[in-house]
Backbone bond lengths (Angstrom), bond angles and torsions (degrees), N, CA, C in turn:
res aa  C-N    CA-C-N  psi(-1)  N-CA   C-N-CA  omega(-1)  CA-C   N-CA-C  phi
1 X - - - 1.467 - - 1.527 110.73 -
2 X 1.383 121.20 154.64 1.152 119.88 -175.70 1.961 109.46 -86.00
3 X 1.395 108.30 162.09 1.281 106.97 177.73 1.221 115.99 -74.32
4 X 1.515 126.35 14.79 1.610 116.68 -175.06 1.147 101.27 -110.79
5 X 1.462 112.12 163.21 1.465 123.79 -143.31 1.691 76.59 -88.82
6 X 1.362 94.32 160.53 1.697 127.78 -151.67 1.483 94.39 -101.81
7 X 1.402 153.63 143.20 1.240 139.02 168.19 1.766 92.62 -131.48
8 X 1.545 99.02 125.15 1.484 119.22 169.77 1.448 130.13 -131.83
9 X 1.452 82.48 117.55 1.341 112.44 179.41 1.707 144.73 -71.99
10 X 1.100 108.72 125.90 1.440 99.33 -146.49 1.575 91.53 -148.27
11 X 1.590 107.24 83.06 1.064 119.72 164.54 2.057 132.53 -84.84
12 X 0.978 105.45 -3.91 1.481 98.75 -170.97 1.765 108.29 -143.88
13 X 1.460 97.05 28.82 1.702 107.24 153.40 1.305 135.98 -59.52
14 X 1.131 111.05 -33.45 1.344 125.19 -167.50 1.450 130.25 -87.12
15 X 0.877 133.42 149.01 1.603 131.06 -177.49 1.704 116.59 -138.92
16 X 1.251 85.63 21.97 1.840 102.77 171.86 1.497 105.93 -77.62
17 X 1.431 107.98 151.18 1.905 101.69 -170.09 1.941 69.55 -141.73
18 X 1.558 112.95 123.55 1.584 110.36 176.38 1.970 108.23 -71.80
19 X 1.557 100.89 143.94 1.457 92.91 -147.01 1.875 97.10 -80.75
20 X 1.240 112.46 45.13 1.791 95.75 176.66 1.500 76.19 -114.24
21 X 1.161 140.63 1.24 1.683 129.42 174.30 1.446 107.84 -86.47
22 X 1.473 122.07 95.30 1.656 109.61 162.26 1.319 121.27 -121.82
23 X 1.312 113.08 38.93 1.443 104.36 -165.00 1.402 100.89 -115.57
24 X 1.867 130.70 16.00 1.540 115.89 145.93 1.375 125.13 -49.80
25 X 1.521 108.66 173.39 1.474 141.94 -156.67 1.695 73.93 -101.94
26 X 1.446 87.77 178.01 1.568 112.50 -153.50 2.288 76.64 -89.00
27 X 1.248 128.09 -26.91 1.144 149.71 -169.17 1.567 87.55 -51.94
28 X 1.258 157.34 -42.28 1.219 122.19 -107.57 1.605 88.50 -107.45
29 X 1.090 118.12 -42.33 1.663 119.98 171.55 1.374 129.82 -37.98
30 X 1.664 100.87 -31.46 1.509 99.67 162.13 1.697 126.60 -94.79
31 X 1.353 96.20 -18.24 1.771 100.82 147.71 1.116 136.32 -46.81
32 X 1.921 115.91 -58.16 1.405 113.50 172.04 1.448 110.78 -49.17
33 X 1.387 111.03 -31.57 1.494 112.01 -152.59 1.633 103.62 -74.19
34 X 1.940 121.66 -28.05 0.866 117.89 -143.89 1.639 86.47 -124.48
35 X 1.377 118.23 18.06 1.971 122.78 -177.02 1.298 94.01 -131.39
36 X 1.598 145.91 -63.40 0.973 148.16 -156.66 1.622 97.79 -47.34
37 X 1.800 96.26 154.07 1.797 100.98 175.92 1.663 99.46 -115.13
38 X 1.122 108.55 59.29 1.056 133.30 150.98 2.156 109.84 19.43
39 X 1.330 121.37 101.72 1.709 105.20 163.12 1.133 109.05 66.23
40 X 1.825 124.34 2.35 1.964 120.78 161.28 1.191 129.80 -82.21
41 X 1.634 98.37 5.07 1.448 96.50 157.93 1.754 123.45 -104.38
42 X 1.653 86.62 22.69 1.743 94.69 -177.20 1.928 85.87 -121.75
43 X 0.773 102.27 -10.54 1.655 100.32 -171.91 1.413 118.36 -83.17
44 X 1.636 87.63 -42.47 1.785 101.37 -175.60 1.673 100.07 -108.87
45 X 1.635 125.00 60.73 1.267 134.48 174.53 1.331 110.74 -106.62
46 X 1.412 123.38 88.62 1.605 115.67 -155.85 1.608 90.32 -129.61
47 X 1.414 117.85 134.62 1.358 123.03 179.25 1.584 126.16 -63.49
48 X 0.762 126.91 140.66 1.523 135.90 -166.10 1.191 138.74 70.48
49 X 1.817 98.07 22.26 1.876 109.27 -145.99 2.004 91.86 -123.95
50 X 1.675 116.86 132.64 1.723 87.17 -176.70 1.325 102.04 -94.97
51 X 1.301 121.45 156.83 1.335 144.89 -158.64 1.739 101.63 -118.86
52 X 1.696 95.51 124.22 1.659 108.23 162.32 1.203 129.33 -125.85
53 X 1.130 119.92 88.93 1.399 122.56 -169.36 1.780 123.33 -95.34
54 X 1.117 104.44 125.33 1.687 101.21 174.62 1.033 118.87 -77.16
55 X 1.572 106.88 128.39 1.380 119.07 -157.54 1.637 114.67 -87.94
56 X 1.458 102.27 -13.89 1.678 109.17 177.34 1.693 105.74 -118.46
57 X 1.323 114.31 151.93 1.311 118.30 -174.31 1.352 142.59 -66.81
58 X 0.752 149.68 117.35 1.442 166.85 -144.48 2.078 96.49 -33.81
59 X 1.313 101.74 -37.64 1.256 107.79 -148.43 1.777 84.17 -84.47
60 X 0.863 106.38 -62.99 2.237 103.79 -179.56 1.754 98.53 -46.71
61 X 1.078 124.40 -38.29 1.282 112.44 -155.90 1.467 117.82 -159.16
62 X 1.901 123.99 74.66 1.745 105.11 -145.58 1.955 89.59 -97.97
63 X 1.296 94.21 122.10 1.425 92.02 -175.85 1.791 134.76 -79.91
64 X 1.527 95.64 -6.61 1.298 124.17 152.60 1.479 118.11 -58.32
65 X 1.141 122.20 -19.00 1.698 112.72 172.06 1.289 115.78 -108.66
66 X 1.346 119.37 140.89 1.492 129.97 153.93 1.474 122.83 -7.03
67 X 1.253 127.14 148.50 1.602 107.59 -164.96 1.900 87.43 -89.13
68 X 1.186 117.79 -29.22 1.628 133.02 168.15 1.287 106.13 -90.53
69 X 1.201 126.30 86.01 1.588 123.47 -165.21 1.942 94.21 -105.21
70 X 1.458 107.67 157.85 1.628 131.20 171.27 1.797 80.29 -58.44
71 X 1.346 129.83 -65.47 1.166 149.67 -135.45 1.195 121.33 -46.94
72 X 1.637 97.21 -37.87 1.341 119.54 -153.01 1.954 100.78 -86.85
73 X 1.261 107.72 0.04 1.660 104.56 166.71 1.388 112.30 -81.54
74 X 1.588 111.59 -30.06 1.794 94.84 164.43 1.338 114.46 -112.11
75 X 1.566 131.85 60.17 1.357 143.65 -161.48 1.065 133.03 14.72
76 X 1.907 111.30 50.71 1.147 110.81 154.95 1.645 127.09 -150.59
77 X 1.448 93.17 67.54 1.034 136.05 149.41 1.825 133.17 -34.95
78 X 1.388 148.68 172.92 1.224 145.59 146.21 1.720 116.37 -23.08
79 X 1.369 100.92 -32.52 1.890 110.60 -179.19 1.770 90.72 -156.00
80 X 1.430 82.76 109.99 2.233 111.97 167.07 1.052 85.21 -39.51
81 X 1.223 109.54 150.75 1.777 123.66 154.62 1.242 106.84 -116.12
82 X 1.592 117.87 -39.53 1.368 148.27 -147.92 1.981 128.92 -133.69
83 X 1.356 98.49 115.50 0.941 96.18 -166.43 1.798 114.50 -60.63
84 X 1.161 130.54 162.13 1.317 142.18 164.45 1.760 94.79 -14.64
85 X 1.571 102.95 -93.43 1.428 113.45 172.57 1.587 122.74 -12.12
86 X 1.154 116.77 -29.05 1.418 134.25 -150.15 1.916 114.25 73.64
87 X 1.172 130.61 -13.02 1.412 94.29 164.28 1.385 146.42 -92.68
88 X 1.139 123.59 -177.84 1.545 113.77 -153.37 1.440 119.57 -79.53
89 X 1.327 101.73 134.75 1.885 121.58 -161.34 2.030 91.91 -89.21
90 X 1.573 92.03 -59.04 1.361 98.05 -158.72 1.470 122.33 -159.32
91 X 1.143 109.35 123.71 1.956 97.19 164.21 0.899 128.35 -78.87
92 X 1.696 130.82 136.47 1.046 127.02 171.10 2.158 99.29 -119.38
93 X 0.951 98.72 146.99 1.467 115.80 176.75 1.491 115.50 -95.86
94 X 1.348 136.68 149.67 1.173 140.85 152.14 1.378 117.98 -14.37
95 X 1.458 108.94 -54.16 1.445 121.01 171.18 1.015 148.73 -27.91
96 X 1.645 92.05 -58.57 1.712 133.84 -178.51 1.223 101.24 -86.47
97 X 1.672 112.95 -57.01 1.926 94.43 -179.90 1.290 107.32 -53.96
98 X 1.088 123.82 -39.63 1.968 105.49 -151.06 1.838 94.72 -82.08
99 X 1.223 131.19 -21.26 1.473 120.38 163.37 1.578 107.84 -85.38
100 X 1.133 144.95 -19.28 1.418 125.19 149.77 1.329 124.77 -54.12
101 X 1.546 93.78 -40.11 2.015 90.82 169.67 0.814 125.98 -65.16
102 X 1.668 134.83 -31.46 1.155 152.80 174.48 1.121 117.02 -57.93
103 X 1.689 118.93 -62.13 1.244 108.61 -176.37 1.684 112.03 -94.95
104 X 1.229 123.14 -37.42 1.244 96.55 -176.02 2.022 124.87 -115.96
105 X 1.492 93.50 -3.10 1.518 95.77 156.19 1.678 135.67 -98.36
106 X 1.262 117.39 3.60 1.350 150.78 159.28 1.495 114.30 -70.26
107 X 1.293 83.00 -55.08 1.619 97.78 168.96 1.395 135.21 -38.04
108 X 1.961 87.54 -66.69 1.598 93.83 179.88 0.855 120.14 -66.42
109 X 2.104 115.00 -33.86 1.558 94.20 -160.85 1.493 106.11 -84.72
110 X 1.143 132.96 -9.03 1.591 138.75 179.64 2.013 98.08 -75.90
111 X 1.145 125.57 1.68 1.302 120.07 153.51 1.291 94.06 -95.45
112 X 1.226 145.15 -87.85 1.058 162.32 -163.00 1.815 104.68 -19.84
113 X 1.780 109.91 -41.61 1.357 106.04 -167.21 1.873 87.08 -81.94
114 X 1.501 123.59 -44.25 1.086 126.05 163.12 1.570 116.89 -7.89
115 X 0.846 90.49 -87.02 2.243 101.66 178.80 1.326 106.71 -36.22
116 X 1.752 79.38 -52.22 2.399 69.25 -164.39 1.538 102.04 -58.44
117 X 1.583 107.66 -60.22 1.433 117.31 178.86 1.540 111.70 -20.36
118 X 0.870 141.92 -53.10 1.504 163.56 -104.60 1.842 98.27 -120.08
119 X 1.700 99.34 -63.75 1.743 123.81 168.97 1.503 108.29 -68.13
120 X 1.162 150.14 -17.78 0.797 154.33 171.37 1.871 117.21 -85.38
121 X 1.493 87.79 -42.19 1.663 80.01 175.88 1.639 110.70 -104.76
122 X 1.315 108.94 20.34 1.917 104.78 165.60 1.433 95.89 -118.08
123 X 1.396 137.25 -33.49 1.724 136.08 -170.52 1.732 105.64 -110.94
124 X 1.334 117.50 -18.01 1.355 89.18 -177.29 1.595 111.26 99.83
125 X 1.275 120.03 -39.11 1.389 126.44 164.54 1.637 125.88 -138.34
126 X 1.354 114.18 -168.67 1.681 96.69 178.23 1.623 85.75 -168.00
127 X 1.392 94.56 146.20 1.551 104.37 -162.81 2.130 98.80 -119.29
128 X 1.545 116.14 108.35 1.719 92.19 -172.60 2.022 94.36 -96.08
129 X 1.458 108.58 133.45 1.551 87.91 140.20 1.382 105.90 -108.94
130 X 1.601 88.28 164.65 1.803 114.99 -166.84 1.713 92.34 -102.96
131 X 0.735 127.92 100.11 1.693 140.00 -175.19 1.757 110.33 -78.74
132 X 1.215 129.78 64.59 1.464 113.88 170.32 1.819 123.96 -114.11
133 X 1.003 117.95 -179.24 1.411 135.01 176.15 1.862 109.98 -101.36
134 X 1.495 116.00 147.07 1.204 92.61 155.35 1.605 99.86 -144.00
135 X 1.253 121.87 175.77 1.714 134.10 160.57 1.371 106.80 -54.19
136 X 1.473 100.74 147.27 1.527 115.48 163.48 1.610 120.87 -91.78
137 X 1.310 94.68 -8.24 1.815 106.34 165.48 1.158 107.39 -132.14
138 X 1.479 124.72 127.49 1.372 143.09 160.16 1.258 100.74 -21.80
139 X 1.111 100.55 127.91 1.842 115.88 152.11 1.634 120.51 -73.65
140 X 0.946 137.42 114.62 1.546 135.62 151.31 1.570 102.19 36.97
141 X 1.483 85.10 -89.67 1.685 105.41 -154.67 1.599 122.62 -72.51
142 X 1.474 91.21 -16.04 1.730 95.57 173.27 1.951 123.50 -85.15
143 X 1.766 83.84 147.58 1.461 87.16 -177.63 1.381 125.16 -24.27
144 X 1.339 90.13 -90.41 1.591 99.26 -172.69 1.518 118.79 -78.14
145 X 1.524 110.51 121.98 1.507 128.64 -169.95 1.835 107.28 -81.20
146 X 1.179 119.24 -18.59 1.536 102.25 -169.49 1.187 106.28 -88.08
147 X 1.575 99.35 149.60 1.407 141.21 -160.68 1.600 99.17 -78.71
148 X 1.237 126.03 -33.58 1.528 126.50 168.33 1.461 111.38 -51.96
149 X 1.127 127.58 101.98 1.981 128.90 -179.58 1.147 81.35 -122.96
150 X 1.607 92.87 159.17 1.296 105.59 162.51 1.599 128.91 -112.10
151 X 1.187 126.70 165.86 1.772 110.52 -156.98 2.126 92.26 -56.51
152 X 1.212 105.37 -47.09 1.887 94.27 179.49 1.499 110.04 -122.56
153 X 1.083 104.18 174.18 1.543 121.18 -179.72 1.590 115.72 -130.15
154 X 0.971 115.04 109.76 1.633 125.58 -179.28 1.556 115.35 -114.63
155 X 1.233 98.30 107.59 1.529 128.51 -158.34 1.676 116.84 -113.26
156 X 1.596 124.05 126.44 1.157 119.41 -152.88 1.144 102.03 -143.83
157 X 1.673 131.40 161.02 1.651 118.64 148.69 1.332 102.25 -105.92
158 X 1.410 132.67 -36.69 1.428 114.14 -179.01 1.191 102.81 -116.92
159 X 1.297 135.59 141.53 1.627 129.46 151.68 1.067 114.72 -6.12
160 X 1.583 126.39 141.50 1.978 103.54 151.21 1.514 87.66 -158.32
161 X 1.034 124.23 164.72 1.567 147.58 151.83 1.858 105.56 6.61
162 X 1.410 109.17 -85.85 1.374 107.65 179.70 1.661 137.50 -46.28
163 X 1.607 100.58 -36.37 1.484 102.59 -172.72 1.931 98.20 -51.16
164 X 0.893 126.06 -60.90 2.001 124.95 -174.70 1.342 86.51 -51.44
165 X 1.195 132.65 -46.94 1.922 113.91 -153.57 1.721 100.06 -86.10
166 X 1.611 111.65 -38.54 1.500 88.04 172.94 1.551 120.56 -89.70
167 X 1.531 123.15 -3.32 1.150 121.10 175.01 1.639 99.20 -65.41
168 X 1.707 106.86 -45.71 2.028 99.17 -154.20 1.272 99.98 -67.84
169 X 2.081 126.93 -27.35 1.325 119.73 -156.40 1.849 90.67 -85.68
170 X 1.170 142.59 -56.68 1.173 126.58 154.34 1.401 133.19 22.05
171 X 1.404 83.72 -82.49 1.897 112.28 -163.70 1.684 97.09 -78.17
172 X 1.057 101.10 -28.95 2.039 113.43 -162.54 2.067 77.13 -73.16
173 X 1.336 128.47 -63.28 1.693 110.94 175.23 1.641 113.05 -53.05
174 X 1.130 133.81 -6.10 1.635 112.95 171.94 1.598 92.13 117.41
175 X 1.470 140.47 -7.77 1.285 103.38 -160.82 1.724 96.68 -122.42
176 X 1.083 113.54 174.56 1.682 115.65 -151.15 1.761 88.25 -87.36
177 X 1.480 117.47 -164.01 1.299 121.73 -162.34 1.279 105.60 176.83
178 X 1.357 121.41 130.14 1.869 113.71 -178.84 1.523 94.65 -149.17
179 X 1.074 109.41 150.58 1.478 116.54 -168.13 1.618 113.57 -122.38
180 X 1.537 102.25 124.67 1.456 108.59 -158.40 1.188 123.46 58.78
181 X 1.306 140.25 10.03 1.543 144.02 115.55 1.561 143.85 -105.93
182 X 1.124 106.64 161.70 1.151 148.38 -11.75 1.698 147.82 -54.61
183 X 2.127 94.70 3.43 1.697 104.36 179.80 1.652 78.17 -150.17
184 X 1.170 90.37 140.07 1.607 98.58 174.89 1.712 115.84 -134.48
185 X 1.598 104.71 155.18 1.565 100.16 -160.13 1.628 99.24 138.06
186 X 1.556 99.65 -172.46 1.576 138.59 157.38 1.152 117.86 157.18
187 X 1.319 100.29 164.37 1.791 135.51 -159.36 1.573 103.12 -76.22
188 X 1.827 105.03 112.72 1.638 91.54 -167.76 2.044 64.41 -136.19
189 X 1.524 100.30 163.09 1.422 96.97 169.33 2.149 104.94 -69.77
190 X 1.316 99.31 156.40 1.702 102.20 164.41 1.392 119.64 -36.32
191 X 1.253 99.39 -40.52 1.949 97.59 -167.11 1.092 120.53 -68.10
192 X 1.391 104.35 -7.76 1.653 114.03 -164.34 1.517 94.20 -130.01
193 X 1.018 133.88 24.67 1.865 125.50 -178.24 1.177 107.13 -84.48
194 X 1.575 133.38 107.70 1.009 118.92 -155.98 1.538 149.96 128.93
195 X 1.139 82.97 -40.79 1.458 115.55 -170.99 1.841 121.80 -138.49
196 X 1.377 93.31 12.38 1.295 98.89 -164.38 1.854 118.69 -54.62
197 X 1.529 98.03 -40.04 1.732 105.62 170.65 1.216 107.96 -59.75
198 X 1.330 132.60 -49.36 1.708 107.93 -177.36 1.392 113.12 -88.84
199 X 1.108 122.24 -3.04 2.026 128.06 142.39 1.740 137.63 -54.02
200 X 2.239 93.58 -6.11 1.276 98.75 -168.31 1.805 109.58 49.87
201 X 1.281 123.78 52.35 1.077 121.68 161.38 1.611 115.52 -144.21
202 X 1.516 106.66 140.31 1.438 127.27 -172.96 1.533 108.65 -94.36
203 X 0.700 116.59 120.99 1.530 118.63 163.54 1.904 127.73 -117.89
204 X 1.042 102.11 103.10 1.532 87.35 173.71 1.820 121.70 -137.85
205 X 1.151 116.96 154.86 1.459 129.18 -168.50 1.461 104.78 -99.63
206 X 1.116 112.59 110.78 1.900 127.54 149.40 1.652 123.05 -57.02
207 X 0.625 114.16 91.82 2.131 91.09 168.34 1.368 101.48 -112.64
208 X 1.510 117.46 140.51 1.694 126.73 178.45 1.449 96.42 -106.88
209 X 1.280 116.69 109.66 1.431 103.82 158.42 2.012 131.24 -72.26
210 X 1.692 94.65 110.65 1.058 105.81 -163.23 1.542 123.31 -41.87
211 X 0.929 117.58 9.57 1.320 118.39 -164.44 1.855 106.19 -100.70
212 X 1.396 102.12 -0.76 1.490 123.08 177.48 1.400 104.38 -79.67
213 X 1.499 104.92 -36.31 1.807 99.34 -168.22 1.633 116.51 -146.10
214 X 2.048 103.38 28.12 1.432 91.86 -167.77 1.928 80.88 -144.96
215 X 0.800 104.58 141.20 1.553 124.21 170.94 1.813 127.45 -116.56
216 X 1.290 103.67 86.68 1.592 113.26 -166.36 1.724 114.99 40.30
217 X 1.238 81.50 75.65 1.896 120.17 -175.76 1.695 107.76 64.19
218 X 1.501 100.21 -29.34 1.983 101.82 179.79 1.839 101.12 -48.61
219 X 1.137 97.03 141.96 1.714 111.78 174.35 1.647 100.47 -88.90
220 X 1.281 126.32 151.60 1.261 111.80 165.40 1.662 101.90 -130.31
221 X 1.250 99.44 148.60 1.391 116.75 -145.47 1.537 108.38 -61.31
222 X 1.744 91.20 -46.96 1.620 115.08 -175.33 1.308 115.76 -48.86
223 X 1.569 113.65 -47.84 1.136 136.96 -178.97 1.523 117.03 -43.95
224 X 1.492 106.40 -54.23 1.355 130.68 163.93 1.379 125.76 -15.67
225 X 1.585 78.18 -78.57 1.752 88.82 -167.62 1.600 96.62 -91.08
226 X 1.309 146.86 -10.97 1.380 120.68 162.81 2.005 103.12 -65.54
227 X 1.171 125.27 -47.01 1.166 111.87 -176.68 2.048 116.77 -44.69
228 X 1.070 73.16 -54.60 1.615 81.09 173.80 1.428 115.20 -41.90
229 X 1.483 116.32 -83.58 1.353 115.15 174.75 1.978 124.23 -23.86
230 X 1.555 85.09 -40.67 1.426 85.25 -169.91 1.566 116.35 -79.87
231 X 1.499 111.48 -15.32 1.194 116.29 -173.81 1.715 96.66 -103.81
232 X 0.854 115.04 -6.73 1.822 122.79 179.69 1.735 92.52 -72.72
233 X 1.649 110.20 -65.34 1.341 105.20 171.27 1.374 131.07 -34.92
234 X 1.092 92.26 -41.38 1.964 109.26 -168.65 1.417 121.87 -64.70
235 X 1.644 106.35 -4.06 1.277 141.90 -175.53 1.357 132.91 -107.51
236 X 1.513 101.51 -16.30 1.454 114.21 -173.59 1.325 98.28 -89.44
């Protein structure tokens, strides 16, 4: 790993909905329950590394998508409309998106370009992980339907250095590993999508399949902190 500070990202922890939003369906409680990545900001807590976490929930505001997302035809988009199931979570108006973008998805990623910006001009490079959780059963609305996952998902846009070192250290503990599925990608700011190798920038995607450390949505504690350790290692 390189000596520059590590920036981890940790967009879909949260299950905060900011309280001037009340106009969900009676639905939305079993959404957080069934979108949130549940305890990855206790998973991916690795010393010396800076941490960005979104503080409101995926479902008011998922900052991982396009502000014009593909997504947003089956409502899940920059702002859910739509539950998993497909029925309706919530309206949002012209209005409301462009002041959600404003204030709090503007936000993040202008921290987000911050850090790198920041690692880049004291080291020379900047390394992001993309820190998430996923289901052990397909959701509805996502691509790929088979039930075969693997315990993680390591997700990229360009090749770089880590994907072989965290795929082999992975697999070298016993647990399987597939690359760019079941979600493939990662969280680089816009300016750099693309271009990240001649930006000196790394980008790579984690997914834990929850089924390592969560028992019918309960987190289990144990689970926790061995993941951690092991992925703390995976870092040194």
């Amino acid at each position: 790993m390189s000596s520059s500070p590590i920036i981890l990202h940790i967009p879909h922890s949260s299950s905060n909905i900011p309280e001037f939003e009340h106009e969900y369906s009676p639905l939305l409680a079993g959404e957080i329950e069934k979108l949130t990545d549940w305890a990855t900001e206790r998973i991916f807590d690795f010393e010396g590394c800076v941490k960005l976490v979104t503080p409101f929930s995926r479902l008011f505001c998922d900052v991982e998508r396009f502000v014009e997302d593909p997504l947003e035809k089956v409502g899940m988009g920059m702002c859910y409309t739509h539950a998993d199931n497909g029925e309706y979570l919530r309206t949002v108006t012209a209005e409301k998106k462009e002041y959600i973008r404003k204030r709090y998805y503007d936000t993040h990623h202008e921290q987000l370009k911050g850090l790198v910006d920041n690692s880049l001009r004291n080291n020379g490079t900047a390394t992001i992980i993309d820190c998430h959780s996923f289901s052990e059963i397909p959701f509805i609305r996502e691509t790929h339907q088979s039930h075969d996952r693997p315990d993680f998902c390591i997700g990229f846009n360009e090749q770089n250095s880590l994907v072989p070192l965290f795929r082999d250290y992975l697999e070298s503990l016993g647990y399987s590993v597939a690359l760019n599925f079941p979600y493939a990608g990662s969280m680089v700011p816009l300016e750099f999508l693309g271009r990240e190798s001649e930006c000196s920038i790394r980008s790579i995607m984690i997914e834990v399949n929850r089924k390592l450390y969560m028992d019918n949505y309960e987190v289990i504690d144990s689970s926790v902190v061995l993941l951690n350790y092991q992925l703390s290692n995976m870092m040194s």
